[in-house]
ZAZA-178811 format. One record per residue (C-alpha): residue number from 1; residue in three letters; chain; x negated, y negated, z negated. Coordinates in steps of 0.05 Angstrom, whole numbers. Each point is the difference from the previous one (the first is absolute). Layout:
N
<nuvex num="NUM" residuo="ALA" cadena="A" east="X" north="Y" up="Z"/>
...
This chain:
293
<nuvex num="1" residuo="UNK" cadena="A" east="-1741" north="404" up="-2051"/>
<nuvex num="2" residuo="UNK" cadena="A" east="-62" north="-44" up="-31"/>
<nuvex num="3" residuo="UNK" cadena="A" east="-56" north="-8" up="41"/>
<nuvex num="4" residuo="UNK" cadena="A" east="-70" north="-36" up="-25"/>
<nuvex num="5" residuo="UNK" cadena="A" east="7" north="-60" up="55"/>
<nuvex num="6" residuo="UNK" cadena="A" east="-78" north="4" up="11"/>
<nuvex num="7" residuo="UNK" cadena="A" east="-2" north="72" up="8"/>
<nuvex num="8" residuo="UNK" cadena="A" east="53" north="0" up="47"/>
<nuvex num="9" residuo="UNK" cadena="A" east="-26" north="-49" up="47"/>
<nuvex num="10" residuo="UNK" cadena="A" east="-64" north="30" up="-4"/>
<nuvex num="11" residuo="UNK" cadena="A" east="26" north="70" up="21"/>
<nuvex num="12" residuo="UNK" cadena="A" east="45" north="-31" up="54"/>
<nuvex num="13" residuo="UNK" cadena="A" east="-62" north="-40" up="22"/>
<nuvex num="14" residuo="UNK" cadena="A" east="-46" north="73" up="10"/>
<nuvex num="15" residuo="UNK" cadena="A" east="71" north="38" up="26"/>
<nuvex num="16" residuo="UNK" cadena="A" east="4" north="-67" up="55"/>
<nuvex num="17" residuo="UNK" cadena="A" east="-80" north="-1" up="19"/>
<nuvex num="18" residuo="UNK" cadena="A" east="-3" north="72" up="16"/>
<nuvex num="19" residuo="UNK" cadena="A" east="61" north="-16" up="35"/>
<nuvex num="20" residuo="UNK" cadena="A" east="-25" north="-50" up="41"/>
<nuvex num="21" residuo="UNK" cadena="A" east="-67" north="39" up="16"/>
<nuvex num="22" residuo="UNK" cadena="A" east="37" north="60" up="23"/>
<nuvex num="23" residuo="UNK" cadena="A" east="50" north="-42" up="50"/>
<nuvex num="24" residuo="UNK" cadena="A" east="-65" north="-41" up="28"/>
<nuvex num="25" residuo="UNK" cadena="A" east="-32" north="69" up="16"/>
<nuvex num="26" residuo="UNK" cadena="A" east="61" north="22" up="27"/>
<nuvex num="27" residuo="UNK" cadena="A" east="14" north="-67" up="56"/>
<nuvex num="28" residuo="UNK" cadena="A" east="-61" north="22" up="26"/>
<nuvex num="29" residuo="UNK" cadena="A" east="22" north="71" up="22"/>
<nuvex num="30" residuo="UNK" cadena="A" east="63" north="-30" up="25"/>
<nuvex num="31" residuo="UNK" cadena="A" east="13" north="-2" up="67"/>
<nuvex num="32" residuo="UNK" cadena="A" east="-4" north="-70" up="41"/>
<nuvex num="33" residuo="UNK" cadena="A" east="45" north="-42" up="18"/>
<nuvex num="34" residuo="UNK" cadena="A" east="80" north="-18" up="-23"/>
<nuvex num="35" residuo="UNK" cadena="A" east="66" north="23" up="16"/>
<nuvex num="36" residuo="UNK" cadena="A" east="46" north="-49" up="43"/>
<nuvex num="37" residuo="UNK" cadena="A" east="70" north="12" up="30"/>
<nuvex num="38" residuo="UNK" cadena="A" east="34" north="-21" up="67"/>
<nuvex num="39" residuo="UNK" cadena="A" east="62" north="6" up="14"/>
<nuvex num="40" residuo="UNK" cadena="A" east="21" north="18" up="84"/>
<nuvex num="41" residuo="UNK" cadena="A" east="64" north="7" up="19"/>
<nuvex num="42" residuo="UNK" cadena="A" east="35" north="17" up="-66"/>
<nuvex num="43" residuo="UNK" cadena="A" east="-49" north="38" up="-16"/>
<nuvex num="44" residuo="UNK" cadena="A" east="-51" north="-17" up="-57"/>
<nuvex num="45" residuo="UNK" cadena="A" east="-72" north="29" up="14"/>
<nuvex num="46" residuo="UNK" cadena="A" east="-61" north="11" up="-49"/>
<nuvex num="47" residuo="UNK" cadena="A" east="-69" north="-33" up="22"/>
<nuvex num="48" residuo="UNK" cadena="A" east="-67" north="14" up="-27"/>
<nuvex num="49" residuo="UNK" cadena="A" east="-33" north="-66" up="10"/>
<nuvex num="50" residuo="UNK" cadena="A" east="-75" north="-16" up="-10"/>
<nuvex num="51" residuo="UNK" cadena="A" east="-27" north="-64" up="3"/>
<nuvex num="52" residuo="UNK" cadena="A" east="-67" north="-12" up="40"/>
<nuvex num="53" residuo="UNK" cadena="A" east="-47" north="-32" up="-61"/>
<nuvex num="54" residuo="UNK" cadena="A" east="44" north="37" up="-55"/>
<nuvex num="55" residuo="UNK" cadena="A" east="-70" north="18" up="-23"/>
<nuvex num="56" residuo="UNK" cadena="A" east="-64" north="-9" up="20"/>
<nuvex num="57" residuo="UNK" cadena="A" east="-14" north="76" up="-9"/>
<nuvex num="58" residuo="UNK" cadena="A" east="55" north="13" up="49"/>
<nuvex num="59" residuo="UNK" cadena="A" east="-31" north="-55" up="49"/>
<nuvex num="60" residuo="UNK" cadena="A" east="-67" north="50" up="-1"/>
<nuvex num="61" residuo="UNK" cadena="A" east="34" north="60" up="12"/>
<nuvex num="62" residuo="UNK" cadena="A" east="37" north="-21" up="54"/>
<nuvex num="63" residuo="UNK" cadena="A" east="-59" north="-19" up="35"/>
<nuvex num="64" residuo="UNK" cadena="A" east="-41" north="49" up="-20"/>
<nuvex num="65" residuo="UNK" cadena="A" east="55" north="46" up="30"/>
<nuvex num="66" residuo="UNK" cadena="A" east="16" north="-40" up="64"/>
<nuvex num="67" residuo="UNK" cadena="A" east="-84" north="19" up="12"/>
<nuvex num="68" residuo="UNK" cadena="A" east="10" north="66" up="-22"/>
<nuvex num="69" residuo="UNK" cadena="A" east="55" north="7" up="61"/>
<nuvex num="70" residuo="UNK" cadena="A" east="47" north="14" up="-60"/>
<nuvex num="71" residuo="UNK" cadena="A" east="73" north="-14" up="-3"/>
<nuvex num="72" residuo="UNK" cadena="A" east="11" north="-63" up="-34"/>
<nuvex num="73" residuo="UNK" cadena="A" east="56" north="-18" up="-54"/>
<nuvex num="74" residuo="UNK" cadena="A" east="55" north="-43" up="36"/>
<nuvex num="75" residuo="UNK" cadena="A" east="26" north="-54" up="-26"/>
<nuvex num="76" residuo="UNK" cadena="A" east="67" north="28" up="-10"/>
<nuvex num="77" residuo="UNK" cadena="A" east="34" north="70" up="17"/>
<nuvex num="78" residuo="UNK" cadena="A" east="69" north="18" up="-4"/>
<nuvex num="79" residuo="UNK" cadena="A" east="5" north="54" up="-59"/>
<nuvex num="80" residuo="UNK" cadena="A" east="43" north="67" up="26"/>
<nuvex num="81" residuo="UNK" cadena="A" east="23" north="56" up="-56"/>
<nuvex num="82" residuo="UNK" cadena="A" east="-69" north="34" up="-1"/>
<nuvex num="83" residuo="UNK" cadena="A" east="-32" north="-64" up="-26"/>
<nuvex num="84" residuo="UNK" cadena="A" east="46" north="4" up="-60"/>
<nuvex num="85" residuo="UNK" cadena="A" east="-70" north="14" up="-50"/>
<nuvex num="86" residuo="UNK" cadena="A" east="-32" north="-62" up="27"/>
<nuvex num="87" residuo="UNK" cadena="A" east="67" north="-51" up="-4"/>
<nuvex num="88" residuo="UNK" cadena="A" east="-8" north="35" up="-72"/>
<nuvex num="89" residuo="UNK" cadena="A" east="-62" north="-19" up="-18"/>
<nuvex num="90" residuo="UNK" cadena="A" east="0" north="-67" up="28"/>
<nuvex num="91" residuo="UNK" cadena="A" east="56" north="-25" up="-44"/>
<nuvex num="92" residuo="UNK" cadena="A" east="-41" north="31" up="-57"/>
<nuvex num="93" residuo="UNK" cadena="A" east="-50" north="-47" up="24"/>
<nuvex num="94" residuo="UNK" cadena="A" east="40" north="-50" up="-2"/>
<nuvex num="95" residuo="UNK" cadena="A" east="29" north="10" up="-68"/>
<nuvex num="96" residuo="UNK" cadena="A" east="-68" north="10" up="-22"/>
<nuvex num="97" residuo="UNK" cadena="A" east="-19" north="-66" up="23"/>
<nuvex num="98" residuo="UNK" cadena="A" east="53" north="-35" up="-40"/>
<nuvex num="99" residuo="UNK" cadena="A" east="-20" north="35" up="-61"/>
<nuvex num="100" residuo="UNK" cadena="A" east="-72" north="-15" up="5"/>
<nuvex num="101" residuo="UNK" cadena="A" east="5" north="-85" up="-11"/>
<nuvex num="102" residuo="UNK" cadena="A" east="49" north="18" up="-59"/>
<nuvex num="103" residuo="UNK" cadena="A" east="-35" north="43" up="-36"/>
<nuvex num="104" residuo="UNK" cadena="A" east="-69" north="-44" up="12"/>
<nuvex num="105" residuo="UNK" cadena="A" east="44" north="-61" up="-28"/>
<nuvex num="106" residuo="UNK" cadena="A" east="27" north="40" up="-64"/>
<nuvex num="107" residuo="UNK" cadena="A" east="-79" north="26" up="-9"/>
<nuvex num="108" residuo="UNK" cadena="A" east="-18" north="-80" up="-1"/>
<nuvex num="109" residuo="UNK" cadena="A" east="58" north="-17" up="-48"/>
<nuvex num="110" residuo="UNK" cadena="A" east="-17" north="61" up="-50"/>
<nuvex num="111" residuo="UNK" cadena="A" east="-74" north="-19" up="-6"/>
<nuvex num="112" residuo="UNK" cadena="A" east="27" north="-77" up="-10"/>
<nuvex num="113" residuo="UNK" cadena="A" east="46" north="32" up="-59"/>
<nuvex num="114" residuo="UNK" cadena="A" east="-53" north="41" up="-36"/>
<nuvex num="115" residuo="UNK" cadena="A" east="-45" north="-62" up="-8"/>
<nuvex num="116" residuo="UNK" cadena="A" east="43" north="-41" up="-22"/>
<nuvex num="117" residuo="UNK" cadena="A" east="47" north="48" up="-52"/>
<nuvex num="118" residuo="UNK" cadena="A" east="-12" north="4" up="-69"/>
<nuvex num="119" residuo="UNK" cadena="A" east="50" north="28" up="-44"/>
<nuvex num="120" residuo="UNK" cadena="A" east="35" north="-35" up="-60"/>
<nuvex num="121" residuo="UNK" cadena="A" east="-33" north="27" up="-57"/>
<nuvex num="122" residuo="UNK" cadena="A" east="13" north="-49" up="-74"/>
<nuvex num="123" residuo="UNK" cadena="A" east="-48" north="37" up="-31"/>
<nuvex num="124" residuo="UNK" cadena="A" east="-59" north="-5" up="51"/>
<nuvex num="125" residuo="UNK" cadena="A" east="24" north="-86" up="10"/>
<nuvex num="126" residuo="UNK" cadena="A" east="2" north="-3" up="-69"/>
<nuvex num="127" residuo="UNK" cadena="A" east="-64" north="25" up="-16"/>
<nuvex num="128" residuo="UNK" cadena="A" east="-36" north="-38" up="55"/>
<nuvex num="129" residuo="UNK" cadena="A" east="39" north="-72" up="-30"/>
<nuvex num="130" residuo="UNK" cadena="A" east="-66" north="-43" up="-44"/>
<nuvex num="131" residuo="UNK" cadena="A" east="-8" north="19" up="-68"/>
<nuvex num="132" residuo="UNK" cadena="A" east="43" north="-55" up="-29"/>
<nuvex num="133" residuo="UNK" cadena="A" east="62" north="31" up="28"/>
<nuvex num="134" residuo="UNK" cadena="A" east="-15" north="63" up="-22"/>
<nuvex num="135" residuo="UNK" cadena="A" east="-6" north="-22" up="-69"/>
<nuvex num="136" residuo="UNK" cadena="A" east="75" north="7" up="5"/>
<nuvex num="137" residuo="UNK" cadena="A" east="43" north="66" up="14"/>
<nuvex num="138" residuo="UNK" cadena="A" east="17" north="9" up="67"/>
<nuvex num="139" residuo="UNK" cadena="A" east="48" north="-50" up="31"/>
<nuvex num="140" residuo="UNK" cadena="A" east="83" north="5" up="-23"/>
<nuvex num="141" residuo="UNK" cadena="A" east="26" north="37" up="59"/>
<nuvex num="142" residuo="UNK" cadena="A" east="-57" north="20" up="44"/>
<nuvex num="143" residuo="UNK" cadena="A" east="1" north="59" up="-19"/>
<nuvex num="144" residuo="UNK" cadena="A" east="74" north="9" up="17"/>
<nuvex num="145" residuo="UNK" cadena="A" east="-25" north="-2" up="78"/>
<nuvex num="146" residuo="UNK" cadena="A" east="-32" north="74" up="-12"/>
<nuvex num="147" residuo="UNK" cadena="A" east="52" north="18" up="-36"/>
<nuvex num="148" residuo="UNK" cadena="A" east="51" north="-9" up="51"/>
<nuvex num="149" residuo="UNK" cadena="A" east="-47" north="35" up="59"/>
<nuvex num="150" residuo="UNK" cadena="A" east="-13" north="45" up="-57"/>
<nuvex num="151" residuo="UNK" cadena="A" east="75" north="20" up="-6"/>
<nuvex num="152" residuo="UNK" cadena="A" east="16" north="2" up="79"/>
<nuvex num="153" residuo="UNK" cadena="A" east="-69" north="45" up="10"/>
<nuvex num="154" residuo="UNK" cadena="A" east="38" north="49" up="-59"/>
<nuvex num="155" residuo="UNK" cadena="A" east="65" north="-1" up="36"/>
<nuvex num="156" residuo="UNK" cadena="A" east="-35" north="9" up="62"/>
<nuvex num="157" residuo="UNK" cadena="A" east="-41" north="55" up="-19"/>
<nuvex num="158" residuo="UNK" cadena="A" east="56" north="42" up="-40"/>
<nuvex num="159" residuo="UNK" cadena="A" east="49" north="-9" up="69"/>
<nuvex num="160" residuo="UNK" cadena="A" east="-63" north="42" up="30"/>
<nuvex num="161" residuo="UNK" cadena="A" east="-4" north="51" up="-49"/>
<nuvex num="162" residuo="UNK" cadena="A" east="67" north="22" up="9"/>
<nuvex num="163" residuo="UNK" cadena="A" east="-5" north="-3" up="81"/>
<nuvex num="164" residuo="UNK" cadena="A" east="-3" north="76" up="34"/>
<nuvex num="165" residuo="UNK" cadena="A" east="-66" north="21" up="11"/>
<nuvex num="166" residuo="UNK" cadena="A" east="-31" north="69" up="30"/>
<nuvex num="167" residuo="UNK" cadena="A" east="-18" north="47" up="-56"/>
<nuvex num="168" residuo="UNK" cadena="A" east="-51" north="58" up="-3"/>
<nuvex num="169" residuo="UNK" cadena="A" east="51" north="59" up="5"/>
<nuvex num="170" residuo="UNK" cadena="A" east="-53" north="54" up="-22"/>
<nuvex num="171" residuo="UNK" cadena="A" east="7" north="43" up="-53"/>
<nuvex num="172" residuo="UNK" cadena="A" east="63" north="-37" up="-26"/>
<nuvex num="173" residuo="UNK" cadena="A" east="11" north="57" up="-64"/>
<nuvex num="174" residuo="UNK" cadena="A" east="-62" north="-23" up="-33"/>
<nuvex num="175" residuo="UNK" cadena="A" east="29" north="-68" up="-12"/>
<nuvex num="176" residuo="UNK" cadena="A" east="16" north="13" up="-72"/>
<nuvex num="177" residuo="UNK" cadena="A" east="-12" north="-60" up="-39"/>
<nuvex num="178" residuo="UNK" cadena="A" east="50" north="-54" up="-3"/>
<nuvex num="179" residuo="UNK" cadena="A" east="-8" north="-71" up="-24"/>
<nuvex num="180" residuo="UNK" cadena="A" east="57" north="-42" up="-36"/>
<nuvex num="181" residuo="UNK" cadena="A" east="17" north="-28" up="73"/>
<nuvex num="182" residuo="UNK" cadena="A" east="19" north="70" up="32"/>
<nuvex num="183" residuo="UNK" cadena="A" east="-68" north="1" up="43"/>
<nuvex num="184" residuo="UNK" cadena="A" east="-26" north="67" up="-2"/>
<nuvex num="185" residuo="UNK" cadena="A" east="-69" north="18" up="1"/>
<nuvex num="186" residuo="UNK" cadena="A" east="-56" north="56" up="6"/>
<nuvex num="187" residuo="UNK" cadena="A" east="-43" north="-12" up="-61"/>
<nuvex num="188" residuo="UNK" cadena="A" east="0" north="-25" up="-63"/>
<nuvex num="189" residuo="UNK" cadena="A" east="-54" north="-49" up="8"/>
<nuvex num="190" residuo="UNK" cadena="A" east="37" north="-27" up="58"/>
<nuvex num="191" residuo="UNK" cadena="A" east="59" north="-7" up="-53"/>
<nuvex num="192" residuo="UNK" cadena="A" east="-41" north="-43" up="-41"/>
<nuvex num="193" residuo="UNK" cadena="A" east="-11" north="-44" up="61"/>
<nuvex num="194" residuo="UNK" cadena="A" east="67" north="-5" up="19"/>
<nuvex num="195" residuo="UNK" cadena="A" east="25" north="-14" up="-70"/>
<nuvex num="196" residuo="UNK" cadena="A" east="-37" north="-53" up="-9"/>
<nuvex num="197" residuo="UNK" cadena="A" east="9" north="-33" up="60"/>
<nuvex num="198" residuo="UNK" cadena="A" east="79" north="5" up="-13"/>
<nuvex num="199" residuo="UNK" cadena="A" east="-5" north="-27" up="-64"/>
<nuvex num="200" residuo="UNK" cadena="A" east="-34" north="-63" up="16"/>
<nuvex num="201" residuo="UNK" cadena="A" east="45" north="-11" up="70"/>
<nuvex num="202" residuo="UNK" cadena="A" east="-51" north="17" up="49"/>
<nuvex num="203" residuo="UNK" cadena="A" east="27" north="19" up="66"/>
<nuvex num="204" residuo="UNK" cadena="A" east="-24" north="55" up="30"/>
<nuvex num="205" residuo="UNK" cadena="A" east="8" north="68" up="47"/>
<nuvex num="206" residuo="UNK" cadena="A" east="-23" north="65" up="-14"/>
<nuvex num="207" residuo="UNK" cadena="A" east="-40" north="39" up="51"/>
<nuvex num="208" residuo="UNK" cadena="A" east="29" north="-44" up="63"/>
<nuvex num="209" residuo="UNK" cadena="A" east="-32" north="16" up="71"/>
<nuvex num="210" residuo="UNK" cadena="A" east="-63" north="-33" up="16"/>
<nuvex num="211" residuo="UNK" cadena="A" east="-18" north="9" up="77"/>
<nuvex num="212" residuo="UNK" cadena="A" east="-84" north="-11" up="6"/>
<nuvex num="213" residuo="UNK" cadena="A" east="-23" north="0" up="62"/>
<nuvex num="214" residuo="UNK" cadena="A" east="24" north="75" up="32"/>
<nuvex num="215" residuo="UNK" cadena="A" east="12" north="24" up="-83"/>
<nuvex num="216" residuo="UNK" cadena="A" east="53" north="-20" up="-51"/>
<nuvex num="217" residuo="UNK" cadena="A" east="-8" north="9" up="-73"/>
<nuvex num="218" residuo="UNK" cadena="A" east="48" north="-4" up="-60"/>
<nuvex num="219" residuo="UNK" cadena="A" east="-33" north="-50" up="-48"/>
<nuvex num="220" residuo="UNK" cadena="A" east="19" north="23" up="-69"/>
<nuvex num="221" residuo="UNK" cadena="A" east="28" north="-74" up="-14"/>
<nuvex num="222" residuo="UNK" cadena="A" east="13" north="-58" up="56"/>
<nuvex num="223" residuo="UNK" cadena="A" east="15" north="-54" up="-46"/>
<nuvex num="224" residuo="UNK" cadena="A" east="12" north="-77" up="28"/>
<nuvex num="225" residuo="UNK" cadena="A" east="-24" north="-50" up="-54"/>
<nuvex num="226" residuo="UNK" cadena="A" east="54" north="-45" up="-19"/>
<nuvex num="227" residuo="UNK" cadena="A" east="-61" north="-51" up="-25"/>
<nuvex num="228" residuo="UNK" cadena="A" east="-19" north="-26" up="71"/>
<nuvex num="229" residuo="UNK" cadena="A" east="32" north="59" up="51"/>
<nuvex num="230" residuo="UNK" cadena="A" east="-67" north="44" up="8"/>
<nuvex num="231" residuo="UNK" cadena="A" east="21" north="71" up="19"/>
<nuvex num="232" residuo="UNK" cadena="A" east="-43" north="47" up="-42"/>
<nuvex num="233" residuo="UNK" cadena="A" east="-12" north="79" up="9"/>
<nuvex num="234" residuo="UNK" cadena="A" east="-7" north="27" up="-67"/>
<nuvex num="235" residuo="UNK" cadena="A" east="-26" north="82" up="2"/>
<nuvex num="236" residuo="UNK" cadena="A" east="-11" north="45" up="-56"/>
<nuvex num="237" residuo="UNK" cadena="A" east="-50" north="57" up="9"/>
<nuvex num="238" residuo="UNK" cadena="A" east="17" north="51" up="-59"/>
<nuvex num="239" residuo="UNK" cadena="A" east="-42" north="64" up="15"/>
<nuvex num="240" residuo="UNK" cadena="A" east="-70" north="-24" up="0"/>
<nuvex num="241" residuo="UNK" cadena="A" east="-27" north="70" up="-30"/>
<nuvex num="242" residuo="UNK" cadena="A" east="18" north="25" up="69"/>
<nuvex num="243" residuo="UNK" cadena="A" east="-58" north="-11" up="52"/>
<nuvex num="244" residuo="UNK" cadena="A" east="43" north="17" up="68"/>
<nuvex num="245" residuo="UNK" cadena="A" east="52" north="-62" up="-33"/>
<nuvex num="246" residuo="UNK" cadena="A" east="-66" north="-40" up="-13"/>
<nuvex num="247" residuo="UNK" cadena="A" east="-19" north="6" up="74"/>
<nuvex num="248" residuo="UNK" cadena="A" east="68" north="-23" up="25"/>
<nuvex num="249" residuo="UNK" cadena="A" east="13" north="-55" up="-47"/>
<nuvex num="250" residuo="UNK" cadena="A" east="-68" north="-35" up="29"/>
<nuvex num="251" residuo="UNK" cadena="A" east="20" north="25" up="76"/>
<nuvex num="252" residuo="UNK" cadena="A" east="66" north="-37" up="-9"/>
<nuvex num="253" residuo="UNK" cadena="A" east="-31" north="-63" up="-50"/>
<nuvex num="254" residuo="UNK" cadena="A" east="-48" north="0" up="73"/>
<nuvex num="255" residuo="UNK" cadena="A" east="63" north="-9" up="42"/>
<nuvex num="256" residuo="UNK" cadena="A" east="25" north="-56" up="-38"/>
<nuvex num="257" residuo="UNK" cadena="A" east="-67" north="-42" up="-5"/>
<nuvex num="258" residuo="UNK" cadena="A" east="7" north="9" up="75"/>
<nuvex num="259" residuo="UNK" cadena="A" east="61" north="-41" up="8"/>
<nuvex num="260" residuo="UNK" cadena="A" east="-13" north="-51" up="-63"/>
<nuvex num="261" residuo="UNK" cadena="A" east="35" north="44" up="-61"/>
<nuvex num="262" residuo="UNK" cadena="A" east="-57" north="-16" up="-40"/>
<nuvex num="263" residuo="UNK" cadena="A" east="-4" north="23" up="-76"/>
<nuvex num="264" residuo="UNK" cadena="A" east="5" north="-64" up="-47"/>
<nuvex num="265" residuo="UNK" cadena="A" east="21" north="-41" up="52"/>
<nuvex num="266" residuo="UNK" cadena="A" east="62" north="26" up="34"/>
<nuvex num="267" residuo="UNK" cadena="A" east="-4" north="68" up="-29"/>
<nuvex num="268" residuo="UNK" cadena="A" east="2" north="21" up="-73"/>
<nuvex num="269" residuo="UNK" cadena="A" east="-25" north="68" up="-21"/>
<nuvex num="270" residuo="UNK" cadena="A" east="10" north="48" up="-65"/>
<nuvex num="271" residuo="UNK" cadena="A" east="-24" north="55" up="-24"/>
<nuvex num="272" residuo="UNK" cadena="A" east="7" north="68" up="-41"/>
<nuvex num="273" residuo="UNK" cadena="A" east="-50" north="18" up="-49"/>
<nuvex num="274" residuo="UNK" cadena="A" east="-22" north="73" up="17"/>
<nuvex num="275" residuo="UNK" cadena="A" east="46" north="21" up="-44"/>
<nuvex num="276" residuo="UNK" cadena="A" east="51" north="-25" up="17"/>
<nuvex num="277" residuo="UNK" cadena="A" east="12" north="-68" up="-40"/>
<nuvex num="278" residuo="UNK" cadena="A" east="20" north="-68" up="14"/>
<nuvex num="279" residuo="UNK" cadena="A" east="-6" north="-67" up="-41"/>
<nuvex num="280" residuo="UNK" cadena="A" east="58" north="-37" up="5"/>
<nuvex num="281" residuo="UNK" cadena="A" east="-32" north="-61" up="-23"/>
<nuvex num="282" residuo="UNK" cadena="A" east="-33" north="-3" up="62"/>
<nuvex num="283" residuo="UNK" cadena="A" east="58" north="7" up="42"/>
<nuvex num="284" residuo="UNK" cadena="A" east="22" north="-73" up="-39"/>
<nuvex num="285" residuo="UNK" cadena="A" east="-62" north="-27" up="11"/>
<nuvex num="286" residuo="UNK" cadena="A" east="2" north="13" up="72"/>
<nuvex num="287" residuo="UNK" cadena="A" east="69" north="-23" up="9"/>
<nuvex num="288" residuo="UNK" cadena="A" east="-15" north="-61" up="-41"/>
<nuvex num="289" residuo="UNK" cadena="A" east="-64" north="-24" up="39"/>
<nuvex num="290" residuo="UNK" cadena="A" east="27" north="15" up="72"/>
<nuvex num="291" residuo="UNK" cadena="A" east="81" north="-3" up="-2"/>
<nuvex num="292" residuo="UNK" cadena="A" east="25" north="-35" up="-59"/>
<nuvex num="293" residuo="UNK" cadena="A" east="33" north="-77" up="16"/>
């Protein structure tokens, strides 16, 4: 499957920050010290072993304890059965402290990447080359560079449509309409959609699971742009005479600002008339300004 390089990074880069925040909170609450073995007289024995300036924290609370007339950590007790929960958690802790450089390291090279990347675009070079050159049409063959990423983003985003995906499996006997593909559908305005977007190849999934937050919705159209691998939502609110329909449309449009569905950027929206009619035309336009290669 296609992804927008620049978008992917950037979501891998959030997904690896919050990442990294959550295991730095969690080393603190961890308890001290590592895990060690020994083995005595065939026998192989588990240590917890803390060093003496392992942390300057530690150093305090020892001697804060020590005043106190507290028992102090030792340097290194043999772990029985019981202690099972903290031999646990320290190899969490230790795991945890591998992780940490890596994911610091790839946070370093991802911020590197996203100044440095610009994508190949022969229009955008070509527009930006001095006037002289663009007396002439655009160079023999540069454009054959989008057309090739052009043809592996189509083949790309087709293999997706036809993946498995999780359905809304409500009310399936009022999916009556069917388009020359076999998809059936609820409405006819949703037809119209559909239709088009068959016709002019654009791959798509009809009312696939989207999981927000603790909610998932069924997005009328989840449609990945075979132009430059943008995932669009596409929904179609047909009963705008109805006020109860009215409130929940802007509830769930709420939802998806939320999370960055946001209408005319990631998110197109249609309407009904309140009686019930739909312009075609502007499905084409629609399709033409956001999806079309």
């Amino acid at each position: 499957m296609y992804y927008d390089l620049r978008k992917s990074v950037e979501e891998e880069q959030r997904h690896m920050t919050s990442l990294l925040e959550d295991l730095e909170k969690e080393m603190r609450l961890l308890p001290e010290g590592s895990l060690s073995q020994k083995r005595i007289k065939g026998r192989t024995y588990l240590y917890r072993y803390v060093k003496e300036s392992e942390t300057s924290d530690e150093r305090k609370r020892s001697s804060r304890a020590a005043l106190q007339g507290k028992p102090v950590l030792p340097r290194q007790k043999c772990l029985s059965r019981g202690d099972a929960d903290l031999a646990a958690a320290l190899q969490r802790k230790h795991f945890i402290k591998k992780c940490i450089p890596l994911l610091r390291n790839n946070l370093r090279t991802m911020e590197l990447f996203l100044r440095s990347y610009k994508p190949i675009d022969s229009t955008e070079i070509y527009e930006k080359m001095p006037a002289a050159y663009r007396q002439l049409p655009m160079p023999e063959g540069a454009q054959a560079i989008c057309d090739g990423i052009s043809r592996n983003r189509r083949e790309e985003a087709l293999a997706w449509c036809g993946e498995p995906y999780e359905k809304n499996e409500l009310f399936p006997e009022s999916l009556l309409h069917v388009t020359l593909g076999g998809r059936k559908l609820r409405s006819k305005s949703e037809l119209v959609i559909a239709s088009v977007l068959e016709a002019k190849r654009i791959p798509f999934r009809y009312e696939a699971a989207l999981s927000l937050g603790d909610k998932i919705y069924y997005p009328d159209f989840t449609i990945l742009s075979p132009r430059d691998g943008k995932v669009y939502y596409w929904e179609h609110f047909g009963m705008m005479n109805d006020g109860n329909y009215e409130v929940s449309m802007e509830r769930k449009l709420s939802d998806y600002r939320k999370h960055g569905i946001v209408n005319w950027d990631n998110l197109i929206l249609t309407y009904d008339d309140l009686k019930g009619a739909l312009d075609s035309r502007i499905i084409h336009r629609l399709i033409r300004v956001f999806l079309e290669e």
